[in-house]
N, C-alpha and C positions, 0 to 999 in steps of 0.2 A: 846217489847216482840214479839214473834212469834204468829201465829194466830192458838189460841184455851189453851198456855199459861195464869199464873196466873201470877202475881207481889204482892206486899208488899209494899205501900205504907205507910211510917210514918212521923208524926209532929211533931214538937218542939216549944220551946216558950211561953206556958202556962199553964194553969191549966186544963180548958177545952178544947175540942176540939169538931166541928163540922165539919163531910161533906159534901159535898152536895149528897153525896151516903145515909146522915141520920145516918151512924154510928155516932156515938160519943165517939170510942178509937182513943186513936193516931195514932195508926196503925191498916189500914185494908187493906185485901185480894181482889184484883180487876182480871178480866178476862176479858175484852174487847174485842170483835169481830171487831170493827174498832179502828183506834186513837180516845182516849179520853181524856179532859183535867178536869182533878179531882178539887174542890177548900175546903178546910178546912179553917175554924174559930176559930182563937184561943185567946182564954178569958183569964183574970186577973181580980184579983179584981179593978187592974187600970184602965181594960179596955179589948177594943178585937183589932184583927187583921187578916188578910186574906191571902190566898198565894195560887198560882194553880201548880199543877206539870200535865204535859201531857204525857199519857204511847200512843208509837206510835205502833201500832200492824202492823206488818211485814207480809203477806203472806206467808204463807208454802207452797215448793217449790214440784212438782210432779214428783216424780222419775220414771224413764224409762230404764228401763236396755237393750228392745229390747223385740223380740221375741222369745220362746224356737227355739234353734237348733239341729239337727240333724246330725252329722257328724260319716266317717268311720274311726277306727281307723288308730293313725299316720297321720292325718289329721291335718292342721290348719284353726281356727275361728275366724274373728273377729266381737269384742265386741262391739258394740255402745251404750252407754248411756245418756239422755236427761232430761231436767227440771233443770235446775239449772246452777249455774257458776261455782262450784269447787267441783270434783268428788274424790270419794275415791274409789275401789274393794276391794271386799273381801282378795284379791292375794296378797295388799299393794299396788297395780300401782294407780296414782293421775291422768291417764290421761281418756281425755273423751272417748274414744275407745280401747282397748286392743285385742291382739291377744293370743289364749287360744291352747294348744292341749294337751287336759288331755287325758290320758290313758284309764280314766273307766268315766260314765255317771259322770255329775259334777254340782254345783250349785254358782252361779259366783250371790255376791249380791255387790250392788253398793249404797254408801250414796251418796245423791246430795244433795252440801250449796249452799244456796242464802241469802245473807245478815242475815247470820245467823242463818238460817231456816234452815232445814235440812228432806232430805225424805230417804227411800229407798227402793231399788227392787231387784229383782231378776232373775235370768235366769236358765234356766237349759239345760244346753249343754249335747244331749242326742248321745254316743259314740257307734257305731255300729259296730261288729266285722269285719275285711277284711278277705272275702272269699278263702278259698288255693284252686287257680283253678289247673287242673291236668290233660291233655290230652292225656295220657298215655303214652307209651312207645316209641320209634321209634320201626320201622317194616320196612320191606324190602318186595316186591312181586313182581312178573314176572310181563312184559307188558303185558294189556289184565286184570290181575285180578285185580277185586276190593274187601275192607277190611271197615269191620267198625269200626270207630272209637268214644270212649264215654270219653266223660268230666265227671268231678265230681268236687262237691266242692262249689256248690251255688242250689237257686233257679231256675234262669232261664240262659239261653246259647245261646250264640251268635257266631258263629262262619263266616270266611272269607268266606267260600263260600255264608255264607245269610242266612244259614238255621240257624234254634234255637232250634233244639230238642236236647237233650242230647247227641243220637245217629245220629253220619251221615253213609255213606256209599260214597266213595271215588273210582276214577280208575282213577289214575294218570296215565299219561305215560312220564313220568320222575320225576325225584325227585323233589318230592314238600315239602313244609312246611306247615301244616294247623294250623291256630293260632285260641285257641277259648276266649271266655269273659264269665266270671263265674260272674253272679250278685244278690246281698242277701241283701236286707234291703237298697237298695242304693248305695250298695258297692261293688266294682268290684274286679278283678285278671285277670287276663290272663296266660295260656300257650300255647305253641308249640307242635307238634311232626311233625316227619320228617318220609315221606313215602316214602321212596328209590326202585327205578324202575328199577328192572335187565329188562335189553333191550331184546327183543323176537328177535327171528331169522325172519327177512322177503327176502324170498326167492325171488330174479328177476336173472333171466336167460338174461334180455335183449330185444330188439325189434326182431321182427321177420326178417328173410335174407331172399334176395335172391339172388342167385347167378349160375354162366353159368356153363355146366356139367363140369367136370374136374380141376372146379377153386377149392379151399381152402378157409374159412371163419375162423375168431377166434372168438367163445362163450365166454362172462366174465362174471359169474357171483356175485350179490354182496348179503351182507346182513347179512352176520356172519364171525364164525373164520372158520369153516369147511367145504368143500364141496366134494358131492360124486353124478357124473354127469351119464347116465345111458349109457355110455362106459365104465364106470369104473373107467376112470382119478379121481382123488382128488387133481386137482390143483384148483384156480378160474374159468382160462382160459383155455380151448382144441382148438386145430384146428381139423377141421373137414373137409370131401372130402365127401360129400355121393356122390351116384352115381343115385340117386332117392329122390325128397322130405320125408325129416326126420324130427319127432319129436324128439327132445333131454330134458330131464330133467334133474332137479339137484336138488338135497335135501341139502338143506343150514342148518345149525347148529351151535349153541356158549354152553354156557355150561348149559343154562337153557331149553334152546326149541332147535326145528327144524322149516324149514319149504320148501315147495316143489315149483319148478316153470316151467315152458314148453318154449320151445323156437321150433320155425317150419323155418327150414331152408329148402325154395324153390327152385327147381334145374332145370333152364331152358336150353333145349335142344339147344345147336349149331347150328345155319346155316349151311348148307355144299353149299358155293359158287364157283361157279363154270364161267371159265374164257375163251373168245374164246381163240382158238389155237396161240403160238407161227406166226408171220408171219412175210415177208422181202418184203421192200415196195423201192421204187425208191425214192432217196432223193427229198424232195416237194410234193411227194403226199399224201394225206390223206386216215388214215383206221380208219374202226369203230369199237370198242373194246366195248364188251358185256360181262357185269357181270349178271348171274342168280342164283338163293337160297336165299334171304332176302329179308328182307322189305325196307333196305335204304340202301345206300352204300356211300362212301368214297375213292376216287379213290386218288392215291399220287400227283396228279398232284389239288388238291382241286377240282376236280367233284363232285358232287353227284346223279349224273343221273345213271342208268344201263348200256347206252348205250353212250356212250364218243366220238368225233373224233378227231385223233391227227393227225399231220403232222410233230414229227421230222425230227430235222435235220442228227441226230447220231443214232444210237443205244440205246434201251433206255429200260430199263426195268420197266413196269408199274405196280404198285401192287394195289387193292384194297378187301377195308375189307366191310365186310357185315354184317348188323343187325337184328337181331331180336331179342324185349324183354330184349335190351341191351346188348346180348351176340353175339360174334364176330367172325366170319369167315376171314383169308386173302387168297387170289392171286394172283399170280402171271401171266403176259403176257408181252412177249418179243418182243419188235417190230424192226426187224435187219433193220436197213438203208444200201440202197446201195447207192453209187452215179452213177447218168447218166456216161456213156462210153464217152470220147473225146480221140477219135483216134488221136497218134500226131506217126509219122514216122520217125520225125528228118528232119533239116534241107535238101533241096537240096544239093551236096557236086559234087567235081570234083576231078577224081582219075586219073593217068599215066596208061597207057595202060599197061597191064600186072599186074599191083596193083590189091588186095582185099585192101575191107572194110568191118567195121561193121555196120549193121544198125540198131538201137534199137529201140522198139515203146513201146510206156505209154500210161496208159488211165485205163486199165483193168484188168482182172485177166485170161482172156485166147487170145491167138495170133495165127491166121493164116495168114501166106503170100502168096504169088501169087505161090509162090516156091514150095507150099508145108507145110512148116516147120512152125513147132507151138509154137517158142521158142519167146521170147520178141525179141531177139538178134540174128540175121543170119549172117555169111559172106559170101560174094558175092563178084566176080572179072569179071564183066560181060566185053565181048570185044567191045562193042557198047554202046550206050548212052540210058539206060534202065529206066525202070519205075519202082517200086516196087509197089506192094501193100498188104497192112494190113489191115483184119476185127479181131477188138477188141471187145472184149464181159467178159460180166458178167452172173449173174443168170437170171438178169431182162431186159439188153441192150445190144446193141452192134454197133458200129459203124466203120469207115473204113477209112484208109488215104492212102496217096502214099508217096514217093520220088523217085526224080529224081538224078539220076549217069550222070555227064557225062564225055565223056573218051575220052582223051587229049593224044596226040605225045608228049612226056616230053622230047624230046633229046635238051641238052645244048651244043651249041658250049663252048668249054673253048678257051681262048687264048692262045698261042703257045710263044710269045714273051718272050723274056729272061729275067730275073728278078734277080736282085742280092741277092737274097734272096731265102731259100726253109723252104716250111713246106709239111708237109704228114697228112691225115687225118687217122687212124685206129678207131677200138673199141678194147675199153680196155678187153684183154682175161680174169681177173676175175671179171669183170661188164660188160656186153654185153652190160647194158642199157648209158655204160657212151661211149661219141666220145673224143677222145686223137688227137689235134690237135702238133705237135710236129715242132719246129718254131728254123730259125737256120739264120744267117745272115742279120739280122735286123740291122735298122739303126733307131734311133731316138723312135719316137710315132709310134704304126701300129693300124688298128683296125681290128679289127675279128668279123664277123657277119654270122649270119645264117638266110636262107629263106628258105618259103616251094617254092611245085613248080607254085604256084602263085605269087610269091613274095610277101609274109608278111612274116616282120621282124619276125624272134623269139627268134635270141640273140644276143648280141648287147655286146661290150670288147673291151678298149682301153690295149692295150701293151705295155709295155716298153721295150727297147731292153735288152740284160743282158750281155751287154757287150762285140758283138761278141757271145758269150757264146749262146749252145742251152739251151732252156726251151721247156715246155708242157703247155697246155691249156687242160680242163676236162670240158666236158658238158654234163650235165645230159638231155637222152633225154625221161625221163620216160614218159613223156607227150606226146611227139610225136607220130602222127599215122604212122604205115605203107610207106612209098614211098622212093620217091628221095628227097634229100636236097642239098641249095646249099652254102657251105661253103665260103665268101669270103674274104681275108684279102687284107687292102690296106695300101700298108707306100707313103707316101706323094701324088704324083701321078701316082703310081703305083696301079694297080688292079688287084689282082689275086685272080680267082674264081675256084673251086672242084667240085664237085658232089661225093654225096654219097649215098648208098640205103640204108636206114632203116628197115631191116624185121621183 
């Protein structure tokens, strides 16, 4: 039996019966707190006899269903129950733990067996409403303002930013989201709302300029859709020229605000650089070229000094820029190269008595000769063996040369001997400058050559005869100076020489 159970003990077999409880029915009512082993005696007139039956008392087992709970609704619990080996819930589950999520408060009893015994308990799973958090509407505000915002829907409030009063107060400056936590009895919710941030106009004009009198700068400014600069433009960007430091402003705009910003464009006065004069120097020698009006300078040849020396070899134009305050002045200075005078006269030369010649001199750009005459080129037919002289000159030189004429009896004997053979020398009447040698009685090979009256070669012609038949010969004597020449033609060993004057 179980512990704090009765049982029913009865005997058989005789007439009387004795227990050792002292009853003396057959059957009696026991209750035993531990195992006990009962013995009756049973009688006959023949006699007696004895028998024990033993009731073993079982412990009653102590039921544990757990601790009340506490949950929010739509929640789940679980159930643990203790004291025994085979578990029943109120629910029908047999197992020792179950998971519960009742709707409304609830009372969860559990039988627990142990060899029979049986207990039970209880729990009461106590169900908490879920709080409807609500953090109101979304809302929209310009940058710059702020908006309060209130939850509802619990006891106490937790919101993202940290604070926990019902009411916060907010200045986003862009679109945020503020999530808050509503909690009541244990039980929470959350909502959102979304604080959307119309962008404020912020006006920038830009960094301040500076810039040199007569340049141009371009103002951009940012920070909206609209802008109205105080020239008037309604672009972003103006170019601007002032002629004196200017402040320029802009009132920047979108479609919720404005806003205003300055810009100070500084306007630094020009150097006026100023360059020695133009000058013409003697090739090799050196001048010094001075730049004045700025603080630094720049000369094309890479100086940076004021004051430079150069020694071209050419003509040469120098320009340097001048600074101050980073604003720029150029000029200009010409340095004319001359070269040194070399008086040249021309060679010594030998003329025929009664001949001119030319005599030319180089070197310079102006000519005087002994003669007078100030031309590069004189003719002269002097009747003696003469000197010239030329002083040659420039702006900055001048120097002097001579030559020497001398004058020569040019008379040629010709030979007189008979020759089976004739030619004649003319010039040709519609080319003065060509000689027509005209050749008649030839025999074989002849040669034709021409000297001045020094005898150097100057044209040199083998011949073929033509058959008896006369031919011509043409020489060009555009080359030729002035004088006497001496034609000679020779066939085998024969030599025959002409003379002819060249005017």
């Amino acid at each position: 039996i179980c512990e704090g159970e009765s049982t029913q003990l009865t005997a058989s077999g005789g007439d009387t019966y004795l227990w050792n409880t002292g009853e003396t029915t057959a059957s009696i009512t026991v209750s035993p707190n531990i195992s006990t082993t009962y013995t009756v005696t049973v009688s006959t007139a023949n006699g007696s006899d004895s028998d024990d039956v033993t009731v073993n008392v079982n412990a009653i087992p102590t039921a544990e269903a757990g601790p009340d709970q506490t949950i929010c609704e739509g929640e789940t619990v679980t159930l643990t129950a203790s004291g025994g080996t085979n578990y029943l819930w109120s629910n029908g589950q047999t197992t020792q733990s179950i998971q519960v999520t009742p709707l409304t408060t609830s009372i969860y009893t559990v039988t627990v067996d142990q060899n029979g015994c049986t207990d039970e308990d209880s729990v009461t799973v106590n169900v908490n409403p879920t709080p409807i958090a609500d953090a109101g509407e979304d809302v929209i505000i310009n940058e710059g303002e702020s908006i309060t915002l209130t939850a509802t829907g619990g006891g106490t409030y937790l919101w993202n930013t940290g604070e926990t009063t019902q009411s916060i107060v907010v200045s986003p400056i862009q679109d945020t989201i503020y999530t808050v936590f509503v909690i009541q009895n244990q039980c929470e919710d959350f909502a959102d709302v979304m604080v959307a941030v119309n962008p404020a106009a912020n006006a920038y004009a830009g960094e301040d300029v500076i810039i040199c009198d007569g340049d141009s700068t371009v103002l951009t400014a940012t920070g909206g859709d609209s802008y109205l600069w105080s020239t008037g433009e309604t672009t972003p960007s103006i170019t601007v020229s002032p002629m004196a430091t200017s402040n320029y402003t802009v009132i920047v705009s979108n479609d919720f605000s404005s806003d205003t910003d300055e810009v100070l464009v500084t306007v630094n006065p020009l150097p006026n650089v100023q360059v020695t004069n133009d000058v013409t120097i003697l090739q090799g020698e050196f001048v010094t070229l001075s730049a004045t009006g700025a603080n630094s300078y720049l000369w094309s040849n890479g100086a940076t000094q004021p004051n430079i020396a150069v020694a071209p070899m050419q003509t040469v134009t120098y320009s340097v820029d001048g600074y101050i305050n980073n604003c720029f002045d150029t000029a200009e200075v010409v340095v004319n190269v001359v070269e040194p005078v070399e008086a040249y006269a021309g060679p010594d030369q030998t003329i025929c008595s009664g001949d001119s010649i030319t005599l030319t001199a180089t070197g310079g750009d102006n000519y005087l000769w002994n003669t007078g005459e100030t031309t590069s080129s004189i003719s002269v037919n002097p009747e003696e063996n003469t000197t010239y002289t030329v002083i040659v000159s420039n702006t900055l030189d001048s120097d002097a040369a001579e030559v020497n004429i001398t004058v020569e009896d040019c008379e040629i004997e010709i030979p007189t001997e008979n020759t089976d053979y004739e030619y004649s020398v003319h010039l040709d009447q519609n080319n003065p400058s060509v000689l027509v040698v005209k050749l008649s009685g030839m025999e074989g090979m002849s040669e034709l050559s021409v000297h001045d009256i020094r005898g150097k070669l100057l044209y040199f012609e083998r011949v073929q005869d033509n058959d008896g038949q006369p031919q011509k010969v043409k020489i060009n004597t555009d080359l030729y100076s002035k004088g006497i020449y001496v034609i000679t033609l020779q066939e085998k060993y024969k030599v025959t020489p002409k003379q002819v004057l060249i005017r």
